[in-house]
C-alpha positions as CSV (number, residue, x, y, z in Angstrom):
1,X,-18.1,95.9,-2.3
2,X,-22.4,95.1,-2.4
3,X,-23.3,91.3,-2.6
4,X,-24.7,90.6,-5.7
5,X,-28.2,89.6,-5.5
6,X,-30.1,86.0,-6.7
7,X,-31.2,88.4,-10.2
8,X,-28.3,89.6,-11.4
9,X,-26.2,86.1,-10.7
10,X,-28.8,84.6,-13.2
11,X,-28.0,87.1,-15.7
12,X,-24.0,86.5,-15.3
13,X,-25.1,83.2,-15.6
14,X,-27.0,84.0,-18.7
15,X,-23.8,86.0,-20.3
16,X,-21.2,83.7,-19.7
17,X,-22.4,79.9,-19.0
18,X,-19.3,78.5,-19.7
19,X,-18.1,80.1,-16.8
20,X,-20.1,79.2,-14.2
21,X,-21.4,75.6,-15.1
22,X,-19.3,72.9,-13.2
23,X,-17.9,70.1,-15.8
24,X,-18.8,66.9,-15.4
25,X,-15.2,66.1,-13.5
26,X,-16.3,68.8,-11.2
27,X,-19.5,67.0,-10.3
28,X,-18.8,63.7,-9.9
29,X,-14.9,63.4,-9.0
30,X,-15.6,62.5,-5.6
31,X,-18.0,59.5,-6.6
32,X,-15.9,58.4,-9.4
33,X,-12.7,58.8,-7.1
34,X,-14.1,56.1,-4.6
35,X,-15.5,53.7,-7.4
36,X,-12.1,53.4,-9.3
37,X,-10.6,52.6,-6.1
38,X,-13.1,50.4,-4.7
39,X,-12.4,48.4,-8.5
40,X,-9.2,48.4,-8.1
41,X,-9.4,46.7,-4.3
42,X,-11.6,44.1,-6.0
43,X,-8.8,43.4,-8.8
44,X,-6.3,43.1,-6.2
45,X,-8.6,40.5,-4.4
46,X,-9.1,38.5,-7.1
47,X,-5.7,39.1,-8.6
48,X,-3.7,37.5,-5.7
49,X,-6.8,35.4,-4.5
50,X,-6.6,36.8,-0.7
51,X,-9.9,35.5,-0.3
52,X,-8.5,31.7,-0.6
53,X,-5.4,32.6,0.6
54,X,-6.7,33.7,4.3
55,X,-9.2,30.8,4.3
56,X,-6.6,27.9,3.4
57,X,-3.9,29.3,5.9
58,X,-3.0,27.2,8.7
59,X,-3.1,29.5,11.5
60,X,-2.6,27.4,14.5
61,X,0.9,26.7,12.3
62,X,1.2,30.6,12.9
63,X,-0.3,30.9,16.4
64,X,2.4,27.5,17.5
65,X,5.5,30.2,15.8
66,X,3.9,33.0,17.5
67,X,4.7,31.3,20.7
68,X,7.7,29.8,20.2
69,X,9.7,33.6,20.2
70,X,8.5,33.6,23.8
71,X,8.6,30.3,25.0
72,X,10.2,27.1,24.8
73,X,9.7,23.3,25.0
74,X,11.2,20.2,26.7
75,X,11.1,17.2,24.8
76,X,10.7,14.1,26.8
77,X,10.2,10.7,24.4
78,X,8.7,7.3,25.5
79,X,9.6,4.7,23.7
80,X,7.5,1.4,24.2
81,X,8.6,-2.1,24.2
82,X,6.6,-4.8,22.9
83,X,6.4,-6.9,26.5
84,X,5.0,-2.8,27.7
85,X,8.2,-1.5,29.2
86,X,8.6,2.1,28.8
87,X,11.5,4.2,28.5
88,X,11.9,7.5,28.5
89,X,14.7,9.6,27.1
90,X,15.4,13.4,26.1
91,X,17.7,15.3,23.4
92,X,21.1,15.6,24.0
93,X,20.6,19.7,23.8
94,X,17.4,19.0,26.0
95,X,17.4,22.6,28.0
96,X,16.8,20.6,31.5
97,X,19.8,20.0,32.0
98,X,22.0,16.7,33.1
99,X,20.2,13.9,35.0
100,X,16.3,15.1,34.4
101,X,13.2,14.2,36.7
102,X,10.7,16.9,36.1
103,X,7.9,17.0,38.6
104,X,5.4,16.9,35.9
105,X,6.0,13.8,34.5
106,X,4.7,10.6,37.2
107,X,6.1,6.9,36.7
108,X,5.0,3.5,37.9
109,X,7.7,0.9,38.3
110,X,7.4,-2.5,38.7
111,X,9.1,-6.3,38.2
112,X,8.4,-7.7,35.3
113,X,9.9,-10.9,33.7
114,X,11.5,-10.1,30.6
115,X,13.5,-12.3,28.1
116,X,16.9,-11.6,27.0
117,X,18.4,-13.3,24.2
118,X,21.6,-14.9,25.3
119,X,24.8,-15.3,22.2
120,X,25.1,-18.1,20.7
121,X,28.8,-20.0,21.6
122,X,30.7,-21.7,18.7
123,X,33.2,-24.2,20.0
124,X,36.3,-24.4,17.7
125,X,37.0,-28.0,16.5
126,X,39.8,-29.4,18.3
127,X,43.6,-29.8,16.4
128,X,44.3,-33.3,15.1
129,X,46.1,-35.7,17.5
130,X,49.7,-36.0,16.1
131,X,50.2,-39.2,14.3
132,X,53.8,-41.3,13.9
133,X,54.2,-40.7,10.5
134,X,53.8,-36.7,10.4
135,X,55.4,-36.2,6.9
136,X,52.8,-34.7,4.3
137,X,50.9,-36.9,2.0
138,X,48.8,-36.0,-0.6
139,X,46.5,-39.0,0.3
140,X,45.4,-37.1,4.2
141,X,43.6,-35.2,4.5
142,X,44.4,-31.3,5.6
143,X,41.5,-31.6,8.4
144,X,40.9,-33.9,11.1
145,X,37.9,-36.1,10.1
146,X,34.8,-35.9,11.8
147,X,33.6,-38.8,13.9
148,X,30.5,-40.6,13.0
149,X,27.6,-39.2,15.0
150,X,29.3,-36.0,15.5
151,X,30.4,-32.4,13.8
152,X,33.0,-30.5,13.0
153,X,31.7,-27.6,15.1
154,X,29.7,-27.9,18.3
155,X,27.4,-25.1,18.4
156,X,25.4,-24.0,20.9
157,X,21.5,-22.9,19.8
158,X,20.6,-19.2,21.1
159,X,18.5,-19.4,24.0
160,X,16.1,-16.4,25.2
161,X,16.7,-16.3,28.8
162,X,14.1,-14.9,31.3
163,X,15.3,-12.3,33.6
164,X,13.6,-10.1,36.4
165,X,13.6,-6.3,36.0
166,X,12.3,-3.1,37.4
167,X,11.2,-0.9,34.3
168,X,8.6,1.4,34.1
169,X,5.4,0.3,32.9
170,X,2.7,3.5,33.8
171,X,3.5,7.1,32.8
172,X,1.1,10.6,33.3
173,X,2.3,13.1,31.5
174,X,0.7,16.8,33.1
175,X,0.7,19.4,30.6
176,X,-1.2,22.1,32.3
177,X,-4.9,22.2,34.3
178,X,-6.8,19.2,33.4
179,X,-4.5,18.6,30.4
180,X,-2.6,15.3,30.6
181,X,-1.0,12.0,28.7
182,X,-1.6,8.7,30.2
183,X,0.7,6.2,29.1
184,X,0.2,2.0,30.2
185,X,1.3,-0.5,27.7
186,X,-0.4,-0.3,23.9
187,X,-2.8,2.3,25.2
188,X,-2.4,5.9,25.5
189,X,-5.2,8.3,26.3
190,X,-5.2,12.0,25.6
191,X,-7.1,14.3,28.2
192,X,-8.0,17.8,27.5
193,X,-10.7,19.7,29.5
194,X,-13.5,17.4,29.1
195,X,-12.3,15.2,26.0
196,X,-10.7,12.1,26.1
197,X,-9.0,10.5,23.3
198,X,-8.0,7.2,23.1
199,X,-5.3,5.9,21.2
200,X,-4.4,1.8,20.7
201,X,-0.7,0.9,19.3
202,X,0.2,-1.6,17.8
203,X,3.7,-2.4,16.7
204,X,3.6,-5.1,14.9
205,X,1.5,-3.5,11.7
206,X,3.1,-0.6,12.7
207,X,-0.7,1.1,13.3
208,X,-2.3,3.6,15.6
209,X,-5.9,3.9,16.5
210,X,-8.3,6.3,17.5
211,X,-10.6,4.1,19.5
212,X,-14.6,5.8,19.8
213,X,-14.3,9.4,18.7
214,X,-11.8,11.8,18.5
215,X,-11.8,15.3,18.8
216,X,-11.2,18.1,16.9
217,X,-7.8,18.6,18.3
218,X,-6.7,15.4,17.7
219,X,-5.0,15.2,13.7
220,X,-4.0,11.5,12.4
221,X,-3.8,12.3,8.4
222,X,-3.5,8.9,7.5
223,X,-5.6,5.9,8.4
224,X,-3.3,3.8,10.7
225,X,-0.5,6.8,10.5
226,X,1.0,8.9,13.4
227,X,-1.4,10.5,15.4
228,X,-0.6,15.2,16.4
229,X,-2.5,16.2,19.7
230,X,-2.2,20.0,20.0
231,X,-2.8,21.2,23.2
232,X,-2.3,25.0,22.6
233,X,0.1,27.1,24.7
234,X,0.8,24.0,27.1
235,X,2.4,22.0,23.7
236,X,1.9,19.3,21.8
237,X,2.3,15.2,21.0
238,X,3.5,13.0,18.0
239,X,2.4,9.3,19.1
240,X,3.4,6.6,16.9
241,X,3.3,2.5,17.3
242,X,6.3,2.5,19.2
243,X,6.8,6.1,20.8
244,X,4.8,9.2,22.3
245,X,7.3,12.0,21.7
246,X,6.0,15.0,24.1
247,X,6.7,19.1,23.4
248,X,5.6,20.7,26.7
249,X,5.7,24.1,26.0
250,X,7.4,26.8,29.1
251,X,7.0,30.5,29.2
252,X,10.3,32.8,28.9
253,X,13.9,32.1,27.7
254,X,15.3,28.9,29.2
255,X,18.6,28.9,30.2
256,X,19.1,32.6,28.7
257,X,22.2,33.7,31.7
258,X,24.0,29.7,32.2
259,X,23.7,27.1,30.0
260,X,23.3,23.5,31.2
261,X,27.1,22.7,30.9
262,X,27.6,25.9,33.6
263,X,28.5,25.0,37.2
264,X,25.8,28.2,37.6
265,X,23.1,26.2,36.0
266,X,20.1,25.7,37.9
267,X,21.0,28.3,41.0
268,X,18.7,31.2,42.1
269,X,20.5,34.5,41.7
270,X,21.3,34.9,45.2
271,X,23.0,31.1,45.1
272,X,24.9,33.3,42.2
273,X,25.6,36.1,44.0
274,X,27.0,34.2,47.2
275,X,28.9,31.9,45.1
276,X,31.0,34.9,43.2
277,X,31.4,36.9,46.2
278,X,32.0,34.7,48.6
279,X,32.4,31.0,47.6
280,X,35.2,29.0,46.5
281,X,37.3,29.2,43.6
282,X,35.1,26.5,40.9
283,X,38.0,26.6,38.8
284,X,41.3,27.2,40.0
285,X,42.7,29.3,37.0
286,X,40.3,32.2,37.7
287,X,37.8,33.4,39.6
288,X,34.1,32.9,40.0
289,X,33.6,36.0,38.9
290,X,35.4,35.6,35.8
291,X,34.4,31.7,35.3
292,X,30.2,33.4,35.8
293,X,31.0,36.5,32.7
294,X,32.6,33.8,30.7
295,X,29.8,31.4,31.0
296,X,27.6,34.1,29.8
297,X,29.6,35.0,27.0
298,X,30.0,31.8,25.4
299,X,26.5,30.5,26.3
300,X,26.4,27.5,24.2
301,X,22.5,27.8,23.3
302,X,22.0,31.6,23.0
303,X,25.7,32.4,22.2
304,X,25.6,36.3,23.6
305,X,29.4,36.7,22.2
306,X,28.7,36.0,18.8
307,X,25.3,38.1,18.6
308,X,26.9,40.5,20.0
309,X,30.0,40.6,17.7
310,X,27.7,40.2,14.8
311,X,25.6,43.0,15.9
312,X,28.4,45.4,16.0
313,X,29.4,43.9,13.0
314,X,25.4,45.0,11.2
315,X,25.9,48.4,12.8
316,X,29.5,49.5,11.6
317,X,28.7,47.9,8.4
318,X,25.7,50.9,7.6
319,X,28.0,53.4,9.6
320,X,30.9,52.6,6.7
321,X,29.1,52.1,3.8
322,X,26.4,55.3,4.5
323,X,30.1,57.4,5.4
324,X,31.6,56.4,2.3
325,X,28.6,57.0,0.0
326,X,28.5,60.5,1.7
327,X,31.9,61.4,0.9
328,X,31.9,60.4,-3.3
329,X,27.8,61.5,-3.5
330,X,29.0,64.9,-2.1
331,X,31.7,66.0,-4.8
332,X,29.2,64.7,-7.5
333,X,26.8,66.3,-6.7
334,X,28.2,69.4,-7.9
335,X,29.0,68.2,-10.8
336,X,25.5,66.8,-11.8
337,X,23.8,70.3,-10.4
338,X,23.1,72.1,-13.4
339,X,23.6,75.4,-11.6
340,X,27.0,74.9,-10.7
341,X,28.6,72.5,-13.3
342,X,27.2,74.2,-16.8
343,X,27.8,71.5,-19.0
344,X,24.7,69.6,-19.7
345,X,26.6,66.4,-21.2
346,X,28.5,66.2,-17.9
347,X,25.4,67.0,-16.0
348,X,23.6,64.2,-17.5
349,X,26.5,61.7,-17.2
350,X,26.3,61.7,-13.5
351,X,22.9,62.2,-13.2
352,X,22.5,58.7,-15.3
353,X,25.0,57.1,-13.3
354,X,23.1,57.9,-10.3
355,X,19.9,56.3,-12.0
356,X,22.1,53.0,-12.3
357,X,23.8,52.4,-8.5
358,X,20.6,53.1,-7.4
359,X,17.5,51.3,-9.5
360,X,19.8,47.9,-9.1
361,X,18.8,46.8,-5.5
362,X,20.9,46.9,-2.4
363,X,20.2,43.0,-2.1
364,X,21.1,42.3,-5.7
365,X,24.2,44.4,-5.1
366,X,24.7,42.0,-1.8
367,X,24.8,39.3,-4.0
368,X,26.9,40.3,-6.5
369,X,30.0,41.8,-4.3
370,X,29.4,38.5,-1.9
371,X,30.7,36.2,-5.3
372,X,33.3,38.9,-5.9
373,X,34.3,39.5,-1.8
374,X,33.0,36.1,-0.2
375,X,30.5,36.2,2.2
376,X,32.0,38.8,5.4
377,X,31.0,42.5,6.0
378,X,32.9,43.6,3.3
379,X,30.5,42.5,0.8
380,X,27.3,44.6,3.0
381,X,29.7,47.8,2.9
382,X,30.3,47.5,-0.5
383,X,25.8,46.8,-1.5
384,X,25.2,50.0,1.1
385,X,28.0,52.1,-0.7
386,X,27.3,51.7,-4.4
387,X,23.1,52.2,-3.2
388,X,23.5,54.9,-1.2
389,X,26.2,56.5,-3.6
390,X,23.3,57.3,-6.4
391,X,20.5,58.3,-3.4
392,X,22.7,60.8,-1.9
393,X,23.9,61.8,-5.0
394,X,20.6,62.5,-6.5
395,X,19.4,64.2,-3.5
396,X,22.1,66.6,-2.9
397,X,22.3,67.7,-6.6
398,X,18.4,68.6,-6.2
399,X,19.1,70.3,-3.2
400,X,21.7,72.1,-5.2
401,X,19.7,73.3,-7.9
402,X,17.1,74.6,-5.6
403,X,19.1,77.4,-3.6
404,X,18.5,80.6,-3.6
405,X,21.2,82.4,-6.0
406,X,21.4,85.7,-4.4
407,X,24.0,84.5,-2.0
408,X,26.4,83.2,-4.5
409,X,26.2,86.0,-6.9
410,X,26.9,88.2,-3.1
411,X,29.8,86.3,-2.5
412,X,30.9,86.9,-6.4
413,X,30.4,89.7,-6.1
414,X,33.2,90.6,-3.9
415,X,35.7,89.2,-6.3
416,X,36.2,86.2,-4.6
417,X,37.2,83.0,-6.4
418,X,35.1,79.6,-7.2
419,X,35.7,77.7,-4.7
420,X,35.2,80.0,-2.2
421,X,32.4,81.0,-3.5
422,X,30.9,77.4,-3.6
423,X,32.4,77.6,0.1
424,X,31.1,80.4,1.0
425,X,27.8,80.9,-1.0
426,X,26.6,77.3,-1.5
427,X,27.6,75.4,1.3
428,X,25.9,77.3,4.4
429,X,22.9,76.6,2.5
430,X,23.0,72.9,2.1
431,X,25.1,71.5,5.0
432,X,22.4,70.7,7.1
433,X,20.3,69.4,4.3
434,X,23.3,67.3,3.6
435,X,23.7,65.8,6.9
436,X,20.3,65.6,7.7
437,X,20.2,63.0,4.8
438,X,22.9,61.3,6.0
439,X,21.6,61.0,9.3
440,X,18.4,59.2,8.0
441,X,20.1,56.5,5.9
442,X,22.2,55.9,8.7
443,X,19.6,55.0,10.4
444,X,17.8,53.8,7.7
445,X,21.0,51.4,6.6
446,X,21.1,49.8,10.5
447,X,17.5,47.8,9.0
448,X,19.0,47.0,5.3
449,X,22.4,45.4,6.8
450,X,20.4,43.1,8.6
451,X,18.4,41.9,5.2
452,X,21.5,42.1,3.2
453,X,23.5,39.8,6.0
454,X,21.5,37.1,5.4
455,X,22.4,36.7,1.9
456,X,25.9,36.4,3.0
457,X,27.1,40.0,3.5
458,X,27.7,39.5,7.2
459,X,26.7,40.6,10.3
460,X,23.6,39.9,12.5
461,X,21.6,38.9,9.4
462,X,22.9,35.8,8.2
463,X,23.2,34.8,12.2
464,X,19.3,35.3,12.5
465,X,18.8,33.5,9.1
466,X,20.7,30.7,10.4
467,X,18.3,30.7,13.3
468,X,15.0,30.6,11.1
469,X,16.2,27.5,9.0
470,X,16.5,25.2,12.2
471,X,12.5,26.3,12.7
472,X,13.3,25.0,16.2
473,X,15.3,28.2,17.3
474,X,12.4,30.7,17.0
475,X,13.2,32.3,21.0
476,X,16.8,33.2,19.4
477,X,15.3,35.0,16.6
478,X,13.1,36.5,19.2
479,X,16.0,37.9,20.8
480,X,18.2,38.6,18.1
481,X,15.2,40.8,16.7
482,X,14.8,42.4,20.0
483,X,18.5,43.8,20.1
484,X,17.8,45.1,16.4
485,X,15.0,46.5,17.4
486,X,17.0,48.3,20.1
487,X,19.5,49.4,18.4
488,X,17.2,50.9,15.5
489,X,15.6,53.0,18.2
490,X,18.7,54.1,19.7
491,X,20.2,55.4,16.5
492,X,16.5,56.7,15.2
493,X,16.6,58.3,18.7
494,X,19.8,60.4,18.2
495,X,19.6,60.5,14.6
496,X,16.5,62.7,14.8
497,X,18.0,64.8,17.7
498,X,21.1,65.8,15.3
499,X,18.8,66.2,12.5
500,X,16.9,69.1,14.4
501,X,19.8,70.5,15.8
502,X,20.8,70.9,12.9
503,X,17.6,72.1,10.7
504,X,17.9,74.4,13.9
505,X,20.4,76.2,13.4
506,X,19.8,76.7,9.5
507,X,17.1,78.3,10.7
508,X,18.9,81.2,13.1
């Protein structure tokens, strides 16, 4: 076939212009394509104000969560005393353990004459001296009379009484480089790089003072109020009239293997080692061995056990529920294909039903069978089943409708009856379209039992929403989310290997 020349394209053009004249859509989709979604971008801007949204947000707030899920803090406090004696205490969950002198904090003791208040002593007034005439008369009186000059009661005024003690009176705080807290009497300075902050106390208005300038990481909201030094990754103050609490901030997991209340606590791994293999019994009633696994297990601040248990928990919860929405979406299925139940009211019935389990949330379900059940895995199975009941359903009907007939009417063909012509005909065509499915909201259920769980449904969910409400816990969460994480891969990991095993073998 000859290329038609420039000539007689004209004259087509000529004959039949309504052919070969592009409509305006034709022209200008491309243009008018990216306008209507640039428009639409600028709605959504202005709709949910993201402009004033990113430029009010506190993101060192962010940036101080951020490093929490891979660090952690101790939490030293210094309270002051008027007379300048400082003392310095730490949490009773404090992850340095019992009897804490950390090498980073430096003290300067000294004698100092302080006064101690001293009870006041009540002397009792002494019984009346027995008279010779000790019958009752209405004209004596019940009580001994006082004496002219004196009381009834000899009392004894409070006294403060000076005493001589060693308390601390100086304390450097080193936070990390050139980043420290000195601490003498009603005067604490803040040191970071080159800044220096001073800060005066005063206890008796209950005031602190920025004295000269301050600097742009020092924060004191109210005039006279507590003043926040941030630091960044080495932590953060809160200093007061009375008291300089300190959060020095660590890198890693403290105290993620032995807790503090573990005769383990504070030894290298090869202290460990030698101790379980070779050392003596620590407790008599098993061995050190035993006494080391069990100390793990029942870690009192990271509590391995029990994430463990509720892990298991999230992931037989989505194996259950996905199993049992399988088996009830499967039989339905047939009857809401339209090729193989021919009854359109039925058809329709099922179909709608479908619609319903599945438009109504798997959290809303959560919540409703966690009033009916009480909060326990029970409840999660239950949301995951009724979901994934109208999913499956409507996918394995469509999957139905769309096979290729020539196999069933073979299998008919032969005489053979309905159901093994649905066995025969039907199935080999949709098995590994039904398992594949499945597969993926296995998988996919392993994520949604951790959402559900921490609405009450159980497992690891409500464990690592427990752990978000403290917002002092945000390492746990770290590794709570870490083991998800893990697991998720894992079953992604073999849920795609079945799934093309068996898409492979549909295919020989």
């Amino acid at each position: 076939m000859s290329m038609m020349n420039a000539a007689e394209l004209n004259r087509l053009a000529e004959r039949y212009p309504q052919v070969l004249e592009r409509s305006f859509w034709q022209r200008y989709r491309i243009p008018v394509s990216i306008g209507l979604l640039a428009l639409y971008l600028v709605f959504c801007w202005w709709f949910f104000a993201i402009g004033k949204t990113l430029t009010q947000a506190n993101w060192g707030i962010a940036g101080n969560y951020l490093a929490d899920w891979v660090s952690y803090e101790i939490r030293p406090e210094f309270d002051i005393d008027r007379d300048g004696a400082i003392t310095v205490t730490y949490p009773r969950f404090d992850p340095i353990g019992p009897n804490p002198n950390p090498d980073w904090i430096a003290t300067t003791r000294e004698t100092i004459a302080r006064s101690a208040p001293v009870p006041s002593a009540t002397t009792a007034p002494s019984p009346a001296a027995p008279t010779a005439n000790s019958s009752f008369s209405f004209m004596t009186s019940p009580t001994p009379q006082a004496q002219p000059g004196t009381t009834g009661t000899d009392t004894t005024a409070a006294r403060p009484t000076v005493v001589n003690e060693e308390v601390i009176t100086e304390a450097r705080v080193a936070l990390a480089g050139s980043a420290r807290i000195d601490i003498v009497g009603d005067r604490v300075t803040l040191v970071r790089g080159e800044q220096m902050v001073t800060l005066l106390l005063d206890p008796t208005r209950d005031t602190v003072t920025i004295e000269g300038e301050s600097a742009d990481w020092v924060e004191q909201r109210l005039e006279g109020g507590r003043v926040i030094a941030y630091f960044g990754s080495a932590g953060w103050i809160d200093v007061s009239s009375d008291r300089v609490r300190v959060r020095k901030r660590f890198f890693g997991w403290e105290n993620f293997v032995f807790d503090t209340n573990s005769p383990f606590f504070g030894l290298s791994s090869g202290e460990v080692w030698q101790s379980i293999s070779s050392g003596e019994r620590i407790d008599p009633k098993m061995s050190n061995l035993a006494l080391a696994w069990n100390n793990i297990l029942y870690n009192a601040s990271w509590q391995h056990l029990d994430v463990w248990t509720k892990l298991l928990q999230t992931i037989v919860m989505a194996f259950m529920g996905t199993l049992l929405a399988m088996l009830v979406a499967f039989p339905l299925s047939f009857i809401a294909a339209r090729n193989i139940t021919r009854n359109r009211p039925i058809n329709q019935i099922t179909k709608r039903f479908f619609d319903f389990v599945r438009s109504v949330d798997m959290l809303i379900w959560a919540l409703f069978f966690t009033r009916a059940f009480g909060p326990g895995p029970l409840a999660g199975i239950s949301a995951i089943f009724v979901t994934d009941t109208g999913t499956l359903g409507k996918l394995y009907s469509e999957a139905l409708e769309n096979i290729d007939d020539k196999q069933r009417e073979g299998v008919k063909s032969v005489g053979a009856p309905a159901a093994a012509v649905q066995r025969f005909g039907v199935l080999p065509q949709v098995m590994p379209v039904f398992a594949s499915q499945a597969l993926y909201f296995w998988e996919s259920n392993t994520r949604s039992a951790t959402i559900i769980g921490a609405v009450g449904a159980g497992g690891i969910g409500l464990k690592l929403w427990e752990a978000m409400r403290t917002n002092s816990d945000w390492e746990n969460v770290a590794y709570m989310v870490l083991l998800i994480l893990i697991v998720v891969f894992l079953f992604d990991a073999i849920s795609n290997s079945l799934r093309s095993r068996l898409m492979g073998k549909s295919r020989h």
